[in-house]
Legacy VTK file of the C-alpha trace (Angstrom):
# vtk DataFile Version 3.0
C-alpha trace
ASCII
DATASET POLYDATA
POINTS 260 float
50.806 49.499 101.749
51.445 51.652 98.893
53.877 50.364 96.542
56.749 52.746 95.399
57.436 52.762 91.874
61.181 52.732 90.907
62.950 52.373 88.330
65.558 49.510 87.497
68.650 52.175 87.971
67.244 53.883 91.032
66.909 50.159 92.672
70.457 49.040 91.751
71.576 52.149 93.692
69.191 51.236 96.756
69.490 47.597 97.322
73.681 47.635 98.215
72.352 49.781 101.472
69.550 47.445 101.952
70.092 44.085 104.337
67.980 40.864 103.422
65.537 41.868 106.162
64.587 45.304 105.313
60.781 45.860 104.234
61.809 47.548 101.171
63.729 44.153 100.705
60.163 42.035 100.657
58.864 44.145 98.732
61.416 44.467 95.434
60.884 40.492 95.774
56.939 40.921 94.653
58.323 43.327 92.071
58.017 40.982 88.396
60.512 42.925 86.294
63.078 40.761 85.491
65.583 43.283 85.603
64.691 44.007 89.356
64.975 39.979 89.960
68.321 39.970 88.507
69.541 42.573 90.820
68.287 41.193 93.607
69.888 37.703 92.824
73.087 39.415 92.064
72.408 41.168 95.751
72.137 37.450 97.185
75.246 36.223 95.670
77.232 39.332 97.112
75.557 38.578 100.527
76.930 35.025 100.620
80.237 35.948 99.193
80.883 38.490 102.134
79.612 35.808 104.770
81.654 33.024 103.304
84.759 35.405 103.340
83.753 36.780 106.984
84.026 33.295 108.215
87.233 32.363 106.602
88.616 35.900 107.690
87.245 34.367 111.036
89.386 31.076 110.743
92.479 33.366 109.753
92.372 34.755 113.336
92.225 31.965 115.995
95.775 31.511 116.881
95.444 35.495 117.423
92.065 35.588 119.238
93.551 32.482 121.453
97.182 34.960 122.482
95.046 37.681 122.921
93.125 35.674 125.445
96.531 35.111 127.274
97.055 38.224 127.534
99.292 38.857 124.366
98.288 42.049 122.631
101.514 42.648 119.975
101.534 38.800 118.045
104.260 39.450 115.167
103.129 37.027 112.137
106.472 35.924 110.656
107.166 34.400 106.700
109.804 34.282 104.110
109.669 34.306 100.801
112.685 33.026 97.994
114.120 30.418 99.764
114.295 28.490 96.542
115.056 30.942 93.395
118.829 30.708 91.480
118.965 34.355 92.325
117.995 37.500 94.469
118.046 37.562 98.285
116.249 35.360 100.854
113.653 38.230 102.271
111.422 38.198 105.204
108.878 40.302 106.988
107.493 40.589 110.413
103.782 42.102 110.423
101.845 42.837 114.075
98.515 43.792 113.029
95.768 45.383 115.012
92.612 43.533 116.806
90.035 44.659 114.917
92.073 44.349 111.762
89.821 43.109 108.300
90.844 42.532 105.107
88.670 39.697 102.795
90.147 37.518 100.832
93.918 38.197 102.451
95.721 34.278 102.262
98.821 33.095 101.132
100.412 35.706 99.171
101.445 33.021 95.769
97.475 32.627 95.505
96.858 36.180 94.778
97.584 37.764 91.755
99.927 40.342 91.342
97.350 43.055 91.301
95.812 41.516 94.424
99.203 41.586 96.309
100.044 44.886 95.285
96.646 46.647 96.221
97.149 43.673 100.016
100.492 45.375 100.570
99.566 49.053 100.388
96.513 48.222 102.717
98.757 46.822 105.410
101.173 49.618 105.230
98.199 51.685 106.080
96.713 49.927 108.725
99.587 47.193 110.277
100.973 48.526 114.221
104.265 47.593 113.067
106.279 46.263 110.421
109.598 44.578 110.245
111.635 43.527 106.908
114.967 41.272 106.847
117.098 39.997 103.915
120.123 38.209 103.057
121.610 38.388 100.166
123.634 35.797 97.462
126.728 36.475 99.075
125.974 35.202 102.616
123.271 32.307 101.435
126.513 30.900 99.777
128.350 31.115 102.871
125.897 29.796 105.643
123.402 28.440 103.423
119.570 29.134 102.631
118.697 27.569 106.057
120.393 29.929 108.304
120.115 33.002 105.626
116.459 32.366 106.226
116.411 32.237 110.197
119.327 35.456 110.249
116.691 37.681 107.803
113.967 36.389 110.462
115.597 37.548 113.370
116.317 41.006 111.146
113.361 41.338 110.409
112.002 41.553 114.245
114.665 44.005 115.323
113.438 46.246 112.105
109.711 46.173 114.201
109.323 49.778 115.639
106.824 48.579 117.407
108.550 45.534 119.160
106.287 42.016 119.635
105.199 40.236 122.602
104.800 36.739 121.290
105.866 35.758 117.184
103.663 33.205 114.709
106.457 31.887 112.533
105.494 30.296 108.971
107.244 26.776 109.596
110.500 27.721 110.569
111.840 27.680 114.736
114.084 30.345 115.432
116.010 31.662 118.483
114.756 34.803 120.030
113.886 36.695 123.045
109.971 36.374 122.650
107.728 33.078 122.945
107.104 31.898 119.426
104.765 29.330 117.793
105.597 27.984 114.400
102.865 26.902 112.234
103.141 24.572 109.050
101.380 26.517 106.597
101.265 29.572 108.479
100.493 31.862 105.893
96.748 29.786 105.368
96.168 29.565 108.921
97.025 32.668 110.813
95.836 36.461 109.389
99.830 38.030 110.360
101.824 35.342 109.122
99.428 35.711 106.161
99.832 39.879 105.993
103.645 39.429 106.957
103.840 36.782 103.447
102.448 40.075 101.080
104.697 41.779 102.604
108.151 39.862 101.947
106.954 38.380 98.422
105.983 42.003 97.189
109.063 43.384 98.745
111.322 41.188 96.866
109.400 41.057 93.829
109.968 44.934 93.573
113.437 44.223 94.080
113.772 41.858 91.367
112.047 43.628 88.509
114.805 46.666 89.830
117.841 43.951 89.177
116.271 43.092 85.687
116.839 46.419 84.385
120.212 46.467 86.196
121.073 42.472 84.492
118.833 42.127 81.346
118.580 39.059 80.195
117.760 36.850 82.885
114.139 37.312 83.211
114.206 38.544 86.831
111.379 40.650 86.270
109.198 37.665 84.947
110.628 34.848 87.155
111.624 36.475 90.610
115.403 34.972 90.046
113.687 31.473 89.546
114.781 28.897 87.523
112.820 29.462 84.556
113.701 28.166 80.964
114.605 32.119 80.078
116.416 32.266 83.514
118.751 29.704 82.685
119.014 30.532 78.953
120.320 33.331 80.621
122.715 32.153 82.953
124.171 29.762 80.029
124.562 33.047 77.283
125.438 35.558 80.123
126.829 34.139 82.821
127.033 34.312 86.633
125.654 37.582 88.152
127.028 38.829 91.924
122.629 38.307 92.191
123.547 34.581 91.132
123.436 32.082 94.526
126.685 29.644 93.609
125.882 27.304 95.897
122.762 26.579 94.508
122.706 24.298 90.943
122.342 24.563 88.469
124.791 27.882 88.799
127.385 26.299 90.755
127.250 23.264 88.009
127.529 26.287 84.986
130.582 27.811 87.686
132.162 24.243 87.235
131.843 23.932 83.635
133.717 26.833 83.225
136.946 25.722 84.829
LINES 1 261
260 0 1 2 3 4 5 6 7 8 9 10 11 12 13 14 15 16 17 18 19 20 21 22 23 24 25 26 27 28 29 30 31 32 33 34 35 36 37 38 39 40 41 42 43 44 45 46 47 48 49 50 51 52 53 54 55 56 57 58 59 60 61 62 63 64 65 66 67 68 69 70 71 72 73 74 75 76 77 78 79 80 81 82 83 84 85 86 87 88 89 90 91 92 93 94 95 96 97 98 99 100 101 102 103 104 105 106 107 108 109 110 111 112 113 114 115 116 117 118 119 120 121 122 123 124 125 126 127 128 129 130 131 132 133 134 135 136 137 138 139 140 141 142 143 144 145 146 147 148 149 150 151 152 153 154 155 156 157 158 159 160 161 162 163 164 165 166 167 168 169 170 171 172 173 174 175 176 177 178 179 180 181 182 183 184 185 186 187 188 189 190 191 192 193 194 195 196 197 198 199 200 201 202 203 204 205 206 207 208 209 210 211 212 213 214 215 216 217 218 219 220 221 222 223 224 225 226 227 228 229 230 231 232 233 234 235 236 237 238 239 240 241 242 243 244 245 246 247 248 249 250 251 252 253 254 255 256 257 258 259
């Protein structure tokens, strides 16, 4: 066999298109530049990294893969996301994702970083069947509390599907509806569209709240998400109660008391 000299750069463009099997493969290994080794290493690494993130991706699906197998074919992955900040609505999204859908590395949306989620969200927009997004606001939390806000934007959140479901994946909430439902502690770790449908709500509402902090400076809100942060509730004690502010919740309805 003759061997085909290349150099270092023409390899590192070769070897992404190569699989670990390829002859060209065996014989880069025999190559004794150490440059070459390192590539190939690096090569390895990638290998592994896209297999171990295949079979989580894998994982993700089984509650889908199972429905599917019942003869379900539109499963509606259900979350919320600020059921527990001082301020901003309670908002919620319901994502039905394709079969053959793939995205690495999609989990639980508060283990990505923002960049992550932001770059997540546009990729299901492009490639979800359907998408569905509820909210409640202060106002009504206060009134029926954060329990029921939470199951109301839920149900919202459904009828907003174009696309409607035949069978919902809720993240660890029970709600009543006209479709067979699951609910799943942890959903947003264990299923792929209660994952996709987390992205969706926690980037929606994070949008939302860095739009309030330039309409109420001084809270934070584009920094904390309407949290109770130490600048949050500086805040709240040298400004005051925003119509954003949930009064039920303390410490604002405590602040709401001292002032009377």
């Amino acid at each position: 066999m003759v061997r085909v000299h290349r150099t270092i750069k023409e390899i590192k463009v070769l070897i992404g298109a190569l699989s670990d099997s390829d002859p060209i493969w065996e014989e880069l290994k025999q190559d004794d530049r150490k440059g070459v080794q390192r590539l190939l290493q690096q090569q390895e690494r990638e290998w592994v990294k896209k297999e171990k993130e295949k079979e989580e991706f894998e994982t993700l699906t089984r509650y889908e893969k199972e429905l599917r197998l019942q003869g379900f074919t539109h499963i509606a992955g259900i979350d919320e996301v600020g059921r527990g900040p001082l301020a901003g609505p309670v908002v919620t999204a319901a994502v039905i994702l394709p079969h053959d859908f793939f995205l690495a590395g999609l989990n639980d949306s508060k283990k990505l970083s923002e960049t992550k989620r932001e770059e997540y969200y546009e990729y299901i927009r492009e490639n979800a069947i359907s998408i569905g997004v509820g909210m409640v606001h202060a106002e009504e939390i206060d009134s029926i509390n954060i329990y029921q806000a939470t199951k109301k934007a839920m149900n919202e959140a459904i009828v907003h599907l174009p696309v409607q479901p035949d069978y919902l994946l809720i993240d660890a909430m029970k709600i009543h509806s006209p479709f067979p439902s699951q609910s799943i502690i942890k959903g947003d770790s264990k299923s792929i569209s209660i994952a996709a449908a987390s992205i969706i709500a926690k980037v929606t509402r994070d949008r939302m709240m860095k739009e309030y902090a330039v309409k109420y400076p001084g809270y934070a809100f584009e920094k904390n998400a309407g949290y109770g942060t130490k600048d949050h509730l500086m805040g709240l004690k040298r400004f005051g109660v925003t119509p954003l502010h949930r009064k039920s919740f303390a410490p604002v309805k405590e602040l709401l008391h001292a002032d009377h």
